[in-house]
N, C-alpha and C positions, 0 to 999 in steps of 0.2 A: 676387440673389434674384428681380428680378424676370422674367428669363426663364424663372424656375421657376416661376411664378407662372404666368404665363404657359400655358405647356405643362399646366398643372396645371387649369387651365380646360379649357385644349382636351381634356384626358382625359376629366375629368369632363362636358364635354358631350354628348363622344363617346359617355356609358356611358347617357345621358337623365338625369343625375344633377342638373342644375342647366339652368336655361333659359340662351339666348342673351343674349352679356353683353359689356358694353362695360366697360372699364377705364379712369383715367386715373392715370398715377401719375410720379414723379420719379427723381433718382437720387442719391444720396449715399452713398459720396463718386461724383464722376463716372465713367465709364463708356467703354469702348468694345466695340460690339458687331462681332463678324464675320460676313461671312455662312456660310451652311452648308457653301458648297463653297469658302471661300475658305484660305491656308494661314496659319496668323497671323504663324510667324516671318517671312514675307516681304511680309505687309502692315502688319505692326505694330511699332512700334521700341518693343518690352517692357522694354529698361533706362528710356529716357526715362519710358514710363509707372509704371516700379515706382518711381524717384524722385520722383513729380511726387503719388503715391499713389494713380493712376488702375487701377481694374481693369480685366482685358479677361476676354471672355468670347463664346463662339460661340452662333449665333442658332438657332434649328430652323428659322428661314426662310431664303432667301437672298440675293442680294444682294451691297451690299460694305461697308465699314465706317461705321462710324457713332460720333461722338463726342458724347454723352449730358451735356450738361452745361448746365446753363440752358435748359432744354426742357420742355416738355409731351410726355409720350408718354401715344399711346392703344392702345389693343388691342381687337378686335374677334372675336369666336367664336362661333360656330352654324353649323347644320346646312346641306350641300352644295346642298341643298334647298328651304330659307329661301329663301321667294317675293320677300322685302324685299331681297334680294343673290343674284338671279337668275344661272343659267348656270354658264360656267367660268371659268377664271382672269381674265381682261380682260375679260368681261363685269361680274363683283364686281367689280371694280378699280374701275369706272366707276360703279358702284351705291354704291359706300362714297364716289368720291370726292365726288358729290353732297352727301351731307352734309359731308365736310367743306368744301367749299365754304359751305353755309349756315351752317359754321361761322365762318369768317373774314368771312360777310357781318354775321353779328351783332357782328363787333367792329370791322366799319367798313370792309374791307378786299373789293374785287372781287376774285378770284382766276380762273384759267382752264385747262380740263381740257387736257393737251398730249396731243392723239390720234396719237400715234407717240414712239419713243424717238428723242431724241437722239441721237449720238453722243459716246459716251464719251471721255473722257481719255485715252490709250496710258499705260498704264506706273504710274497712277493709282487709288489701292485705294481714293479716296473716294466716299459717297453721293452725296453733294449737289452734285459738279460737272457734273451735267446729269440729266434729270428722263426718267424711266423714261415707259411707256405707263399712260394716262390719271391721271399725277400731277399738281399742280397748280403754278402759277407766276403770279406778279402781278408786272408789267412787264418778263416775261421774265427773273426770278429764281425759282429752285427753291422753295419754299416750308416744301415736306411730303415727307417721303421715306416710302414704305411697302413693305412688302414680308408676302409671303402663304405660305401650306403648307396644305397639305392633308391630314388622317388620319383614319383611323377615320370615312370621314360626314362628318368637319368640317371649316371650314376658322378656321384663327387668319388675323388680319391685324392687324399692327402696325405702329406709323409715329410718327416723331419729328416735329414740332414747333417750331423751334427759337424762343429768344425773343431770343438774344444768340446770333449766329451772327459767330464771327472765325476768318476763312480760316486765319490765321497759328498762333492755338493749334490749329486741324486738324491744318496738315501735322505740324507739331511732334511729332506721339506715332504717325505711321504714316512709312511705309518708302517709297520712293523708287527705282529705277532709276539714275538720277547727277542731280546738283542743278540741271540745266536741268530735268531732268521737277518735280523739286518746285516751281522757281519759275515751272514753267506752269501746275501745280494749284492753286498759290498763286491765280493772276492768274483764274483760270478759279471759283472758288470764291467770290473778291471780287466778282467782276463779275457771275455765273450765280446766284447764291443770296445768300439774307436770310432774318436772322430777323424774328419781329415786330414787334419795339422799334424796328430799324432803319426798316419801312417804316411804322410810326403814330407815330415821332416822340417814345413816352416806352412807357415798361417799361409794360407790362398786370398787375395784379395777377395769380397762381395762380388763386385761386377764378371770376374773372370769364370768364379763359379757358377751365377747364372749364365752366362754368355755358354759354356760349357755343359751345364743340362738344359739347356735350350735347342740348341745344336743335338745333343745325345736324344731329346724329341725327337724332333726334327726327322734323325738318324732310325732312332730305333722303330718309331713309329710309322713313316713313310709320311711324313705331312710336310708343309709349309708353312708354319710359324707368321703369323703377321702382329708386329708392335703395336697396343692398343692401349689404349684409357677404357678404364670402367666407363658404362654408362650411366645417363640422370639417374633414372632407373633402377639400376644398379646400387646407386650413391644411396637414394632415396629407403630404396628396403634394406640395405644393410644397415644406416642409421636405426631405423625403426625397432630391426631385429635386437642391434645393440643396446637399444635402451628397455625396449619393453619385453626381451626374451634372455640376453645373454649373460644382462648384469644382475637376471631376476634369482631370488633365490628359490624360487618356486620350478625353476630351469634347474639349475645347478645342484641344488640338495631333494629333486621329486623321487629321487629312489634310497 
């Protein structure tokens, strides 16, 4: 649902139907998202996850896989325009990643913007094994994985979070090349990326961490935050999406 959710913002912004909006939301049961252009039977190992009761599901952004589980995710939507998230693609990159930055600073934590992408994993359908253009990383660990789309005027940008990040349940529900590649991505995941428990030394509550990148909006962005409810609107086309786009397999398995 919540990619429908999702998409159902960036419609409605598209249309001037609701102001520009930030989201923070969870995932139950856990999740793994694909990206747009990726293929899932070959990033995804779908019996593991349909035993384990994990859903999968394709992103409208792109990217590579993402395991949704013990995380904070945010989402971000407004206009191509929006003076707060200037330019083009890597221009916003680096505009949204500001706040989150002052997001991990209100919970204790320096982070740092990596102005170039790493290189990739070979053979490797995970996010978090090295950090894309102006993502963030605190002592050369991934942190924050985000990923952006563009429609109608608008653009979504969404990004996990993690709080309990373990390499081992990663590989475990995605697909592999031969079992050397997985116990690189393994070693590269462990070493390359943390969540935030791991580098503050005890679990952060829910509320403190959104309260904390709300604030690091707020901060990074130059805005003023106002608490809102989706609207009917809202409610009504993310249902829709959910039923007849996200649970389709004509959505999730078209490439």
């Amino acid at each position: 649902m919540n990619m429908a959710v999702d998409e159902a913002i960036l419609i409605c912004q598209s249309e001037g139907k609701v102001p520009p909006t930030i989201r923070f939301y969870q995932w139950n049961p856990p999740a793994i998202t694909i990206g747009y252009f990726q293929k899932i039977n070959q990033e995804v190992d779908l019996e593991a996850c349909r035993e384990a009761g994990i859903d999968c599901v394709r992103r409208l952004t792109g990217g590579r896989a993402v395991l949704h589980h013990r995380e904070l995710t945010y989402s971000l939507v407004t206009t191509e325009n929006d003076p707060h998230v200037p330019g083009g693609v890597l221009s916003s990159y680096l505009a949204i990643s500001k706040g989150l930055l002052a997001g991990l600073r209100n919970l204790g934590l320096e982070g740092k913007v990596v102005e170039g992408a790493s290189q990739r994993s070979k053979g490797t359908a995970a996010c978090f094994d090295a950090p894309s253009w102006y993502e963030i990383t605190i002592d050369g660990k991934k942190v924050i994985g985000s990923a952006q789309t563009r429609k109608h005027g608008s653009l979504l940008q969404h990004g996990s979070v993690p709080i309990i990040l373990e390499a081992e349940e990663v590989c475990r529900y995605l697909r592999f090349p031969s079992p050397a590649i997985k116990e690189y991505a393994f070693r590269r995941l462990r070493d390359k990326a943390a969540g935030l428990a791991q580098l503050l030394g005890y679990v952060p509550p829910m509320p403190s961490i959104e309260k904390a990148f709300l604030a690091g909006f707020a901060e990074g962005l130059g805005i003023q935050p106002v608490v809102d409810e989706l609207t009917v609107r809202e409610k009504e086309l993310a249902r829709d999406l959910y039923i007849n786009k996200y649970r389709q397999d004509t959505w999730n398995f078209k490439r």
